[in-house]
N, C-alpha and C positions, 0 to 999 in steps of 0.2 A: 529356426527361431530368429536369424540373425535375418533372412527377408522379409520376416512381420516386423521386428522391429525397427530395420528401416523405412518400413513404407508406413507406421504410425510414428517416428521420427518426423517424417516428410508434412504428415497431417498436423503437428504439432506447430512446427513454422510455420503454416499455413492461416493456426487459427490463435496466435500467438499476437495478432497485433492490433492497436488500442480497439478497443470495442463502446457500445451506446449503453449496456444493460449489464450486471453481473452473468447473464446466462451466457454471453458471451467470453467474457473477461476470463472467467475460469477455465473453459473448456479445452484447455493445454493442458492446466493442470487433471483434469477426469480423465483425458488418455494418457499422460503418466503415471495415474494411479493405475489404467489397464495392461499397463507397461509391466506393472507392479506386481499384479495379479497373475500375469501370464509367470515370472520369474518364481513364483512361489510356487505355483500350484500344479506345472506343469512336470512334473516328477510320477504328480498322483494320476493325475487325467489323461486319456489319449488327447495329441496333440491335435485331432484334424477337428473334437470339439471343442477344445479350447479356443484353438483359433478362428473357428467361427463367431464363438462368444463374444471374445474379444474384440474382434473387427464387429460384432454388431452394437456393441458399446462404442468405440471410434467411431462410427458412421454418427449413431446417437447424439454423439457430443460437440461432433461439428455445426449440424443442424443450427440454421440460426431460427432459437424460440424464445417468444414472448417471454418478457418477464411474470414469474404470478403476482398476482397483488398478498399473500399471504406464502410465507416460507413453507417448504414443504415439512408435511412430516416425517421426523427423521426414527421411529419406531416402527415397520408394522411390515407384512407378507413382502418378499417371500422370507424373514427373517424369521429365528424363533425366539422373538418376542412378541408383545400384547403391551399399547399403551392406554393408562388409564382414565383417558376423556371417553364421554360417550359419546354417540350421535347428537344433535340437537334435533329435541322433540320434532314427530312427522318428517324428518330426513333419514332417507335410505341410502344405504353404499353395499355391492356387493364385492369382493373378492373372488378370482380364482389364481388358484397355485397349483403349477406341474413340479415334477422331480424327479430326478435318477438317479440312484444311489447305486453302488458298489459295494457288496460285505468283501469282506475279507475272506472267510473261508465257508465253505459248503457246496452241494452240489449243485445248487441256483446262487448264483453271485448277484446279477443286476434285478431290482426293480424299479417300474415304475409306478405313478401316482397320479392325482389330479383330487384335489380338493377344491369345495367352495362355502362361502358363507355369508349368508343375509345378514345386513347388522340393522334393526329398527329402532328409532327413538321417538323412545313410549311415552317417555313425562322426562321433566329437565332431571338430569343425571341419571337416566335409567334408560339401559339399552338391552332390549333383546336379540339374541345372535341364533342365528338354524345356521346349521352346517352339516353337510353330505361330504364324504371322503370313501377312495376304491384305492386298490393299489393292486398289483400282479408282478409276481417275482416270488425272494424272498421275503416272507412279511415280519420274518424274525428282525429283519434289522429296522421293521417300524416299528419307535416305541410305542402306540396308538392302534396300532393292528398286530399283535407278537399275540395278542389274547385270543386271536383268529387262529388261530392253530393249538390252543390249550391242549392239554393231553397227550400231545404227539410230537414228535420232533421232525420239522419238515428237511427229511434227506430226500425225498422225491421231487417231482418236475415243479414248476412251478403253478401260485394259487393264488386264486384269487381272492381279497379280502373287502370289508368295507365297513363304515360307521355310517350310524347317527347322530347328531348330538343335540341338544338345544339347551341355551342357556339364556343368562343375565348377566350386563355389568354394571354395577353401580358407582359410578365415580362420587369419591367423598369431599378432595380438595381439588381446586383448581392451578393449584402450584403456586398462586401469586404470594408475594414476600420471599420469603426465606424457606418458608414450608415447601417439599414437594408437592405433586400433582399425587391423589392417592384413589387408588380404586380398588375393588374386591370383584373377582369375574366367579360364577359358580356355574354348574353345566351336569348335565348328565350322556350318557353315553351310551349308543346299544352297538358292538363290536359284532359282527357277524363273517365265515370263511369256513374252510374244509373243518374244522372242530365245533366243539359245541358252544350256541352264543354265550356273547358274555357280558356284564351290564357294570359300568364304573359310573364313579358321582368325584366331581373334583370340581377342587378351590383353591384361587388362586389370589396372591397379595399383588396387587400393581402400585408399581412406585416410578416416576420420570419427574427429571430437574430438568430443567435449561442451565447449565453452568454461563455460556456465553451467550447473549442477545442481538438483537438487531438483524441484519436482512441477512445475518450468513452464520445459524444459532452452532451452536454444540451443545449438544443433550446427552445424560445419561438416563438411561432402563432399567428396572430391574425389575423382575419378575419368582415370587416363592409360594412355591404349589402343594400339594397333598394331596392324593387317588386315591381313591378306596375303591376296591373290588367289592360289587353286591353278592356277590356267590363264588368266593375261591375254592376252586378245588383243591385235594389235600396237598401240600407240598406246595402251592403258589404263596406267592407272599400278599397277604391281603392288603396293605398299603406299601403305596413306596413317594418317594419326595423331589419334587423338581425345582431347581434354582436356574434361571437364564438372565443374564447381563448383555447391553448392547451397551456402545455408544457410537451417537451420528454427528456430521460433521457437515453440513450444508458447504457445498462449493460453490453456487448458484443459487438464485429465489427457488429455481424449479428443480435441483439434484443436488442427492444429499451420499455422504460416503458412509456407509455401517462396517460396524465389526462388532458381531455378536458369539458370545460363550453360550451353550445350553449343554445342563447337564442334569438327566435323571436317573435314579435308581432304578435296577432290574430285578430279575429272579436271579434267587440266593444261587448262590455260584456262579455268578455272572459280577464284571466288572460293570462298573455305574455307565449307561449311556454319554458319550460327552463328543461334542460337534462343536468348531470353530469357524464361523462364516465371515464370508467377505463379499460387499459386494457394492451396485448401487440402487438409488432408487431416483425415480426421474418424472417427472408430470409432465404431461405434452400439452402444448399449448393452449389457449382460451379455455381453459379449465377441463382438458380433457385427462384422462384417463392417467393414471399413475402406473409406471411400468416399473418393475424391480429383478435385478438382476444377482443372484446368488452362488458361488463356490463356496462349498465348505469339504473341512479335511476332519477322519474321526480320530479321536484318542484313544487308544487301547485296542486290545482285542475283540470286546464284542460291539465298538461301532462302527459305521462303516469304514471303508477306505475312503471315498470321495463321494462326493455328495453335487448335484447341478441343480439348480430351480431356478422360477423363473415366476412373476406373479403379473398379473394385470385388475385394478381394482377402477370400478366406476364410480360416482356418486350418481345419486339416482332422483336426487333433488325433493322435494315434498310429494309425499302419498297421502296428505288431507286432503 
């Protein structure tokens, strides 16, 4: 640890001095946040992916890029949170998110993942979302695929899982005054994997503030959900309830720092899901593509030990 963190030491002096644009000015500060990140989290993680992570966030940050003309947005993949603006009408954006998690105990410990999702806007404040998600490993330790395996308990090799979903988000306020930004996302879901399929419907409250303004915001998140299971089997719990909280912190026009809390209920004799992420999110120049960078650490017994993602989202510009 002590030759990563001289040799992003070294990078810090480097880009430590006066700059033309905030996306420079800060970028000392983004690798002592990765300073930051290595010092917490490296207890959970093997070190030789940390420190790749790491040095590709350091590389990230020295980059000398364009300012955006608009702050980035400081809610959204690979976090888990959900902010609640929609598209504007006939503009398309997709997302994809990877990730590697670690349970804690059973005979398959790692999986991984790759989700994605269309986001279309249909009419002002109405956005339609499709989303495909797989995963292979343990699927118990994904909240979203655990229903993949109904009926049985997987102490065997690993398996593979996957969704459908397709939803809507309706944003209600735009945050402007004092009010929050407030939106309602609703979705259904067809879970399918080694058990029998399984079909959920969920709703969710979207709420995000800007507490501080101007070309370098902080924002708060909050997200409060409800599942309902269309067919539980006996002994599943047919509804259970999600709360996740972020807040973002722009360092830069184009990079923002998150720390998000998510936490949902499980099957009765299971402790509640609960993940604590850290990480950044970065938009590459002349309006290219938003990249986001994620560690998260679980709480308790049944979620994971460490948690890695990574997101990459387009905009896809008008499809009229």
């Amino acid at each position: 640890m002590r030759a990563v963190t001289k040799q992003l030491d070294q990078m810090v002096r480097v880009t430590a001095k006066p700059a033309t644009h905030p996306g420079q000015r800060y970028s000392a500060a983004i690798i002592r946040y990765a300073l930051w990140l290595y010092q917490l989290f490296s207890p959970r993680i093997p070190r030789r992916f940390l420190t790749r992570l790491i040095t590709a966030l350091a590389v990230m940050a020295v980059l000398d890029a364009k300012a955006q003309d608009e702050p980035i947005e400081l809610a959204d993949d690979p976090f888990e949170i959900t902010d609640p603006f929609a598209a504007p009408p006939g503009h398309a954006e997709v997302g994809v998110v990877g990730y590697y998690e670690r349970a804690r105990r059973g005979r398959t410990r790692g999986t991984g993942g790759l989700e994605t999702e269309l986001e279309l806007g249909i009419a002002p404040g109405l956005e339609l979302r499709l989303g495909q998600f797989g995963a292979f490993g343990n699927l118990e330790t994904r909240r979203r695929l655990d229903a993949a395996v109904r009926g049985e308990e997987q102490e065997g090799p690993a398996a593979w899982g996957g969704a459908t979903q397709l939803g809507a988000l309706y944003q209600i306020a735009d945050g402007r005054g004092a009010m929050p930004a407030l939106g309602l996302l609703g979705r259904v879901r067809m879970i399918y994997g080694p058990g029998r399929p399984a079909q959920e419907a969920e709703f969710v409250a979207l709420a995000g503030k800007t507490l501080h303004g101007g070309a370098l915001p902080l924002g708060l998140h909050v997200n409060l959900g409800w599942t309902a299971r269309l067919d539980p089997l006996p002994g599943e719990r047919p509804n259970f309830y999600l709360f996740n909280a972020s807040v973002g912190q722009a360092v830069a026009r184009d990079t923002a720092v998150v720390l998000t809390y998510a936490r949902e209920q499980q099957e009765r004799g299971q402790r509640d899901y609960e993940l604590v992420q850290a990480g950044l999110r970065h938009q590459l120049p002349d309006g290219g593509p938003v990249l986001g960078f994620a560690l998260g650490a679980g709480i308790g017994r049944d979620s994971p030990s460490f948690q890695l993602a990574f997101a990459v989202q387009w905009s896809l510009g008008s499809f009229r």
